[in-house]
C-alpha positions as CSV (number, residue, x, y, z in Angstrom):
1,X,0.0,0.0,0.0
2,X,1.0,3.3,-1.2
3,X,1.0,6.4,0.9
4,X,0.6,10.0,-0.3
5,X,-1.2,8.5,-3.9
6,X,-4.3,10.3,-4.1
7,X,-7.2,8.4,-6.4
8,X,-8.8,10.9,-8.6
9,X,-12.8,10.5,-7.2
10,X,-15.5,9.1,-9.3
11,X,-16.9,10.9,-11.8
12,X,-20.3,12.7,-10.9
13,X,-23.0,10.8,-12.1
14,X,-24.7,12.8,-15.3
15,X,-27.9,15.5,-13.8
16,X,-31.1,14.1,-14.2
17,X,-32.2,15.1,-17.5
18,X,-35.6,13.6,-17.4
19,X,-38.6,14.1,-15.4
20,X,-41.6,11.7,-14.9
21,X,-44.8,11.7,-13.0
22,X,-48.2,13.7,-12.4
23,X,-48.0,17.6,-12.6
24,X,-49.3,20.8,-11.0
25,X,-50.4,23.5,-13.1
26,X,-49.1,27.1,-12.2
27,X,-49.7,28.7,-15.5
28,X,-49.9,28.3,-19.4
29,X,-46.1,27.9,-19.3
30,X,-45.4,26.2,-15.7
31,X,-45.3,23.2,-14.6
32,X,-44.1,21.4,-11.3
33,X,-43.0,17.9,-11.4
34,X,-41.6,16.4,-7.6
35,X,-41.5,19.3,-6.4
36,X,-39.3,20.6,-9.4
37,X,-40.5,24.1,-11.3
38,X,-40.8,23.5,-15.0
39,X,-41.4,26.1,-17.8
40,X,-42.2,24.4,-20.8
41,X,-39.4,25.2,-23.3
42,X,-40.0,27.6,-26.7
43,X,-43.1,29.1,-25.6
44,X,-45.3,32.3,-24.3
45,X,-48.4,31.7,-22.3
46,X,-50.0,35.1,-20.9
47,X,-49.1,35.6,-17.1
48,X,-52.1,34.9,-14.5
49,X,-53.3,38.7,-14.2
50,X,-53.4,39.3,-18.2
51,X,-55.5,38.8,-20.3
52,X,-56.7,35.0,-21.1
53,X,-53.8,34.1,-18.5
54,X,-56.4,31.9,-16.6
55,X,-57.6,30.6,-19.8
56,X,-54.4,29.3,-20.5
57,X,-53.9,28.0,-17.4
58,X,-57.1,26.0,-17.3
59,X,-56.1,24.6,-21.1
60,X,-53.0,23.2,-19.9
61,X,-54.9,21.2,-17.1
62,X,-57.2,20.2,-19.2
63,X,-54.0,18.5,-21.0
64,X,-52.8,17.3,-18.1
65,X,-55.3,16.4,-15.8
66,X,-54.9,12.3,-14.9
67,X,-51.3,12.2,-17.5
68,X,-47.6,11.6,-16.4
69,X,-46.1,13.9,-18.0
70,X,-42.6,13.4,-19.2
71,X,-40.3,16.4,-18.8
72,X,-36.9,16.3,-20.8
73,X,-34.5,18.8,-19.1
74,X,-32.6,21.8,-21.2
75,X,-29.3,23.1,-19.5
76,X,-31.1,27.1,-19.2
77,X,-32.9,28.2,-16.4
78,X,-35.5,30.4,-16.5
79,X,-36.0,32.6,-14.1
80,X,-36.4,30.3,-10.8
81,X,-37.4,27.2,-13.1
82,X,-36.2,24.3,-15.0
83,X,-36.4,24.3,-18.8
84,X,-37.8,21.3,-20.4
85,X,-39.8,20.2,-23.5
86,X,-42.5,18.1,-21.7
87,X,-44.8,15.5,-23.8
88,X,-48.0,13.6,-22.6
89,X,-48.2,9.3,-22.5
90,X,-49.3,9.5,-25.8
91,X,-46.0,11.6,-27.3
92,X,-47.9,14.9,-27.6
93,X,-45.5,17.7,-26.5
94,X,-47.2,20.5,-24.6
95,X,-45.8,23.1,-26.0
96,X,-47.1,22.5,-29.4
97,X,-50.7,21.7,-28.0
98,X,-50.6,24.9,-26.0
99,X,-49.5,26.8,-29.5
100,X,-52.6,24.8,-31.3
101,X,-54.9,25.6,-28.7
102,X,-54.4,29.1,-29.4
103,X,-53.1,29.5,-25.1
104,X,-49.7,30.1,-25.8
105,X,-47.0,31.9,-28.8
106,X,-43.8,30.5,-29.9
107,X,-40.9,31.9,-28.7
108,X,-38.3,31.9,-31.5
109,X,-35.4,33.2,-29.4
110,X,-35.5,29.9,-27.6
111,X,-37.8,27.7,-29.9
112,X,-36.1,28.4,-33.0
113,X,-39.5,28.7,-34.4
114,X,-40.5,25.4,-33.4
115,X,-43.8,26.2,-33.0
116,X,-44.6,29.2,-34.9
117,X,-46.5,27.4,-37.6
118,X,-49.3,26.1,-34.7
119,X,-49.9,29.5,-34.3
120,X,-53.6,30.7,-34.9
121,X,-53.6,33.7,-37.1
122,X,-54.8,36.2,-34.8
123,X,-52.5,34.5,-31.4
124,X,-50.1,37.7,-31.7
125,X,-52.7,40.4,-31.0
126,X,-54.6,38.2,-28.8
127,X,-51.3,38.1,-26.3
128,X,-50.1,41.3,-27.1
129,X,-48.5,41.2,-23.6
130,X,-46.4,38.4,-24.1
131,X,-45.7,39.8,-27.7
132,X,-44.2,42.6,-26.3
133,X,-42.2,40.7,-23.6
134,X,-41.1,38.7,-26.5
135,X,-39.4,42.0,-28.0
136,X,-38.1,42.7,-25.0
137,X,-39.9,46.3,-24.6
138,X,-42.0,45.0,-21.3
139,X,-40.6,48.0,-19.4
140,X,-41.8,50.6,-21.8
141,X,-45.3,49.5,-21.7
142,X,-45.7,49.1,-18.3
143,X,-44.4,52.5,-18.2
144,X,-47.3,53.5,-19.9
């Protein structure tokens, strides 16, 4: 036996990069998963207090309600929340039914435009809000 060798330790296992199980609803874009905050990666649902927020709240519950929903972890954070693109038993992913649904916009800064051919043809004026947020010009309108 060898003194002074030092063993170099084991490496870390890999960060869970997938998600599985029943979820709670926060918003049109929120999830929670054991405990774990999710926003549902490349998209723009309307917060709570604007306009059709609750709507699209209520639309992704109706989604969910009774599923396990799989969540498959991005490396960005948002805000205080996970990223993840997050798909229903049957391989439906959220973010595209939320789009469908006319609840939510893509957001091609992090979607690549993904998403942006779901999009009903009215969805950008509808959310105006999350439009604007989109541009990055939030500030100046609540300014207003």
């Amino acid at each position: 036996m060898r003194t002074g060798v030092v063993w170099p330790a084991p490496p870390a296992p890999p960060p869970q990069t997938e998600l599985r199980g029943p979820c709670w609803v926060i918003d049109g874009d929120t999830i929670i998963i054991d405990k774990i905050r999710i926003r549902i990666a490349g998209i723009d649902a309307p917060e709570l207090e604007h306009p059709f927020g609750k709507q699209s709240k209520w639309a992704l519950v109706k989604l969910c309600k009774g599923q396990v929903v799989t969540a498959r972890i991005k490396p960005e954070l948002s805000y205080d929340r996970m990223v993840a693109e997050c798909f229903l038993p049957d391989g439906r992913d959220l973010g595209a039914e939320m789009v469908r649904a006319g609840m939510a916009l893509d957001w091609p800064k992090f979607s690549g435009g993904k998403y942006r051919h779901l999009e009903l043809a009215d969805a950008r004026k509808k959310f105006w809000r999350a439009a604007v947020r989109q541009r990055g010009m939030m500030g100046a309108v609540e300014k207003l």
